[in-house]
N, C-alpha and C positions, 0 to 999 in steps of 0.2 A: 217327775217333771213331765209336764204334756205340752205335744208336739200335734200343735194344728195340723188337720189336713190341707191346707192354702200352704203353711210354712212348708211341711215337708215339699211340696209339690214345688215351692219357688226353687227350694235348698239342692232337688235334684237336680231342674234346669236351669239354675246354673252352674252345678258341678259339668254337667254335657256340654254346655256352651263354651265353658272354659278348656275342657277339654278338644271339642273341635276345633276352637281357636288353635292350640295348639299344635294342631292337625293339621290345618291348612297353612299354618306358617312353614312347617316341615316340608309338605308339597308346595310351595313357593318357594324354598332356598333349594331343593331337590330342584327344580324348573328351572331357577334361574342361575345355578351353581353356586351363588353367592351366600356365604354364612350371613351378611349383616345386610337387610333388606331394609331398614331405615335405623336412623341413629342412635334412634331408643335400644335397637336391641342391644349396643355395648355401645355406651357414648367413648370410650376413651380410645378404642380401635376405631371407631368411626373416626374421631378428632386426625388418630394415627394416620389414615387412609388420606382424610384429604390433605395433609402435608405431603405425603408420595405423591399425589396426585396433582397439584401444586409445584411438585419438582419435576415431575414428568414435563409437566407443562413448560415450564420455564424453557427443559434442555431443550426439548422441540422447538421452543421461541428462538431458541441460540443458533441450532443448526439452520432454522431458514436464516438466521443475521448470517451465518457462517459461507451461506451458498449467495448469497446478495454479494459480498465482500468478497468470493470468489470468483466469481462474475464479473465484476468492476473491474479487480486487479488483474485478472485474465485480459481485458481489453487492452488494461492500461499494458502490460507485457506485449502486446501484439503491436500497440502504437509506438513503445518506446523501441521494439525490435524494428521499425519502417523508419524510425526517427535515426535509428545508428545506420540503416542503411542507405539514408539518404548523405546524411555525414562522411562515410565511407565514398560514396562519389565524390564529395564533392573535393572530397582529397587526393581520388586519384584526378580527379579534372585538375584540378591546380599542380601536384605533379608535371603532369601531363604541359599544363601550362608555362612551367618554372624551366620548362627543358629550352637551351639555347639553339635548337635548329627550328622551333616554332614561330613564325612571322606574327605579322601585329594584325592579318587577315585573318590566320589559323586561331588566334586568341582572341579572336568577337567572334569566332564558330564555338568558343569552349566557353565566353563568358555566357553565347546563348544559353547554353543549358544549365551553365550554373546559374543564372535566374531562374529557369523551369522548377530546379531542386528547390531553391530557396523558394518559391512560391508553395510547394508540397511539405515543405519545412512549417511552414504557416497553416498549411491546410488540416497537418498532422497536431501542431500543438492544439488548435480550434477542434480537435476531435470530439465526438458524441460518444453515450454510451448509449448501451439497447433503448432504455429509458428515456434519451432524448436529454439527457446531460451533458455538461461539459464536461471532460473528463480531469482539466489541469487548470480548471479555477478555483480548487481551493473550496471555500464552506459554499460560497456563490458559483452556486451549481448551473442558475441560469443566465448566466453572463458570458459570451464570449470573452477566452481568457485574455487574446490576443489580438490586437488592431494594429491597424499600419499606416504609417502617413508619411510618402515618400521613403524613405531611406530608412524613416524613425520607424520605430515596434514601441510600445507600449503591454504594459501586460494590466488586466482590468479586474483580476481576482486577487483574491487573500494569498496570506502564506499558510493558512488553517489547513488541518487535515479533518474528514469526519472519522469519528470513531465511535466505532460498532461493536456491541458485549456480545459475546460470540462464546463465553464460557462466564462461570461465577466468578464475578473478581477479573476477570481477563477479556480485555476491548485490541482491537485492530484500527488499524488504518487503512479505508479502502482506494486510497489515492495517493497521490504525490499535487502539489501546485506547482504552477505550472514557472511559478518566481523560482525554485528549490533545482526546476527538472529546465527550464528554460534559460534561466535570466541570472541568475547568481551565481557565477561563474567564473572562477579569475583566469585573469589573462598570465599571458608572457609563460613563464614554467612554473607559478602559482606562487612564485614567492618574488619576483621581481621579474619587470618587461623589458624589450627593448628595441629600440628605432633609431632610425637614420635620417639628418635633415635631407632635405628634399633640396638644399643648396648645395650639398656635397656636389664637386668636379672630379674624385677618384671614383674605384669602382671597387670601396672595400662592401665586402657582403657579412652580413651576420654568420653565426652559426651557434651550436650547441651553448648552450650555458648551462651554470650549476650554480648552489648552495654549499660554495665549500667548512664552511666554517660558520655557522650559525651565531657564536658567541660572536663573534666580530662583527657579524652584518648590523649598520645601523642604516635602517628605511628612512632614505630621503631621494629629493631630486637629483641626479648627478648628471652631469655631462661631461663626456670622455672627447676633449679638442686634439687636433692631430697641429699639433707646432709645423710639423716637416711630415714626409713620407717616412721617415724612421722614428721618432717622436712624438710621446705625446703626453697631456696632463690630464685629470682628472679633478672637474671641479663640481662643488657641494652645491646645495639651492642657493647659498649664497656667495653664490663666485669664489669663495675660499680655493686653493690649490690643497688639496688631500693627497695628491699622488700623482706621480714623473713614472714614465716607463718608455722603453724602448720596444719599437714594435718591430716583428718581422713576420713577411708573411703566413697565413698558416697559423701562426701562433696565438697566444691568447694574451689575455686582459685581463688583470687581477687587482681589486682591492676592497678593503672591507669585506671578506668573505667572498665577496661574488667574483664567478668568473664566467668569462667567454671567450670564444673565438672567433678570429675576425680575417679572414682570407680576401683575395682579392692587394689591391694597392690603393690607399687611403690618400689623400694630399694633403697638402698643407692648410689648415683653416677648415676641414670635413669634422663634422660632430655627428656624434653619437651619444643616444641617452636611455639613461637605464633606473628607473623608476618601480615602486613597489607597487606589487600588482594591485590590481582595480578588478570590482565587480562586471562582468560584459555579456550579454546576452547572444547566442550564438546565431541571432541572426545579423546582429552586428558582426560577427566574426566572418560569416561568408560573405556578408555586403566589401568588408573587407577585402575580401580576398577577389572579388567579382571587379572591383576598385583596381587594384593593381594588374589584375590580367589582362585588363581591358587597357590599360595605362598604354601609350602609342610609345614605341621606344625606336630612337633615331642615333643613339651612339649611345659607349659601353657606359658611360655615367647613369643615364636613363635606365639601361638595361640592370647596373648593379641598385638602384633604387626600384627597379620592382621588383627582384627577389629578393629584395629584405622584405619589402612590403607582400609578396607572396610567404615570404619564411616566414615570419611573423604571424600571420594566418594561420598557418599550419600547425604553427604552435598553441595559436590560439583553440584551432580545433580540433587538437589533442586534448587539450583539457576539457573540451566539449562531452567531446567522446569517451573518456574518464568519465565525466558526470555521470553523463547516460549508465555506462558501464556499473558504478557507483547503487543509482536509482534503481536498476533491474535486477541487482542483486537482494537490497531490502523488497522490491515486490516481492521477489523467489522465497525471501525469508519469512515472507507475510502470509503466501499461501501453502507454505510448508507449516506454516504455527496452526493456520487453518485446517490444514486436515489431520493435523495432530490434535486439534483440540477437538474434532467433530467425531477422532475413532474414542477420545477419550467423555466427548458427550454419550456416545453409545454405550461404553461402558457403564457410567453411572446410570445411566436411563434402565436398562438391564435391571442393576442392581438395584434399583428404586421397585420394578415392577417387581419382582421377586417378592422384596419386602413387603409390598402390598398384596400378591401374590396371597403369602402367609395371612396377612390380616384375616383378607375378604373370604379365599377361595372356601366352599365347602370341604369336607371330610364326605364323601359320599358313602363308604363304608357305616361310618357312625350315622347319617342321616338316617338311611334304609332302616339300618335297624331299629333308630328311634321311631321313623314312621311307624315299621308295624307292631313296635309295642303299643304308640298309640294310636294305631287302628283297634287292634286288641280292645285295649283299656275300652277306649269309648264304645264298642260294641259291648262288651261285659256293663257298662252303666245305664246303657240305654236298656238291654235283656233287665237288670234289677229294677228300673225306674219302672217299665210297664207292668214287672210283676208286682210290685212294690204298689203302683196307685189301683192296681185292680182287687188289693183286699180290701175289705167291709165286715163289720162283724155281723151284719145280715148275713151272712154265708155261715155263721155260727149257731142262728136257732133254727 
């Protein structure tokens, strides 16, 4: 077989060229620590890598969702924490109001400031966040939640919450609306109310009631009429008589499950009514209560008709204050799931890098050594290649 001097001379250069190649890809993963410097050198570890890569990403994407949501709900705890404390005045104000050595002067000095709160009340639901959002409208972020007109409150957002993926599979709620935290609300002790006509001539006053008997209660209108000062009936939405009782002061009132107490002296022909609770927003609750303290009281009749109309308040804005109570609980539960999902994004994040870690990272041990064997090799090819093209059989005669 003959072996051109052109062929052999191609055949050495490029065994050398091959070999350098070699060479410099060894000193580029050596440089830049990485075993796989494009996809070609191992497609199926490359494929591996950008799926780690791809989940790194994602957790990252989750944790900034994670600190957005925490953020949010951090406000919303700071507005809902001002909203219980304005609640909390305006209960000891009305207290404060319900007390019989107070004149009808001293109660337009307590109603002053009970509109201050309820104004602060309004200012707090209308809250922003950092961002310049509303914090309790719901999906309509840039709506004031809350408007006023006269006495009326209207609320101007959704019942929507947004929800934010904060982990694989697993979204949050960065809000409460302002309908859930504001406005939906029942009155009375949350399962039925109750009121005094305002033509009543005794001075019976409300007091505590219950849900004694659940199976019995059936929700309707009822009016409890007083026959006499010791007597009295109990009639259904449709004037039916359901119930005869004899009253004595101090004592209570029972039928159909429900009960209460009714102190004071009632008269003859004085009603009282007790209906199943309703939806009420709690700025109707202190406009309420702002109502009856403010009410000018000239004898004990007047006087026993604004404290039911103050007790009744109070009751109403217990269950306010319940809500709130309620709503700052699930924020607490929201940013507790929060930084339990962000130690558990660390985790996998960790463990993703790791895994990639293995794909990518070089063996520096095995590199080195591969370098200088093929430093070696290619010095040993290129020594054979010059000796190699420098014979001629001219050098033989």
């Amino acid at each position: 077989m003959r072996v051109s001097t052109r062929g052999s001379y191609l055949q050495g250069l490029s065994m050398m060229q091959k070999l350098q190649s070699a060479l410099d890809q060894t000193q580029r993963q050596i440089s830049s620590g990485r075993r796989i410097l494009t996809p070609s050198d191992d497609p199926i570890a490359s494929s591996r890598a950008l799926e780690m890569r791809e989940a790194i990403g994602r957790l990252t994407q989750f944790d900034r969702n994670a600190g957005i949501a925490a953020n949010r709900l951090s406000q919303e705890e700071a507005a809902l924490n001002s909203v219980n404390n304005v609640l909390q005045r305006v209960r000891e104000l009305a207290l404060q109001a319900n007390n019989a050595t107070q004149s009808n002067e001293t109660r337009q000095l307590i109603g002053v400031e009970l509109r201050q709160q309820l104004d602060q009340l309004v200012q707090l639901a209308n809250q922003k966040d950092g961002n310049g959002s509303y914090l309790f409208s719901g999906n309509h972020t840039d709506t004031q939640p809350v408007s006023r007109s006269g006495s009326n409150f209207t609320y101007n957002g959704d019942q929507g919450q947004r929800l934010i993926q904060i982990g694989e599979g697993r979204q949050v709620a960065d809000g409460d609306s302002g309908a859930a935290v504001f406005f939906t609300i029942p009155d009375g002790n949350g399962t039925f109310s109750l009121a005094n006509s305002g033509a009543n001539t005794g001075t019976g006053v409300i007091g505590a009631s219950s849900l004694t008997d659940p199976t019995a209660w059936t929700p309707d209108q009822y009016t409890i009429r007083f026959i006499d000062a010791d007597n009295y009936e109990v009639l259904d939405s449709s004037a039916a008589v359901i119930s005869t009782g004899t009253f004595e002061p101090g004592g209570t009132i029972a039928f159909n499950g429900a009960e209460f107490s009714l102190n004071g002296a009632p008269q003859g022909g004085d009603e009282f009514y007790l209906a199943p609770s309703q939806k009420q927003d709690m700025f109707a609750t202190v406009n309420q209560i702002i109502a009856a303290v403010e009410l000018g009281v000239s004898n004990d009749p007047m006087r026993a008709t604004q404290s039911n109309g103050i007790n009744m308040g109070l009751l109403n804005l217990d269950q306010a204050i319940g809500n709130i109570l309620d709503v700052r609980t699930q924020v607490g539960s929201r940013l507790s799931s929060i930084e339990s999902q962000i130690d558990n994004n660390g985790a996998f994040a960790l463990s993703y890098q790791e895994t990639l870690a293995s794909i990518e990272d070089l063996d520096y041990a095995e590199a080195i050594s591969r370098l200088s064997l093929e430093t070696t090799t290619l010095e040993a090819a290129q020594q054979s290649f010059i000796r190699t093209q420098s014979l001629s059989l001219f050098n033989y005669f």
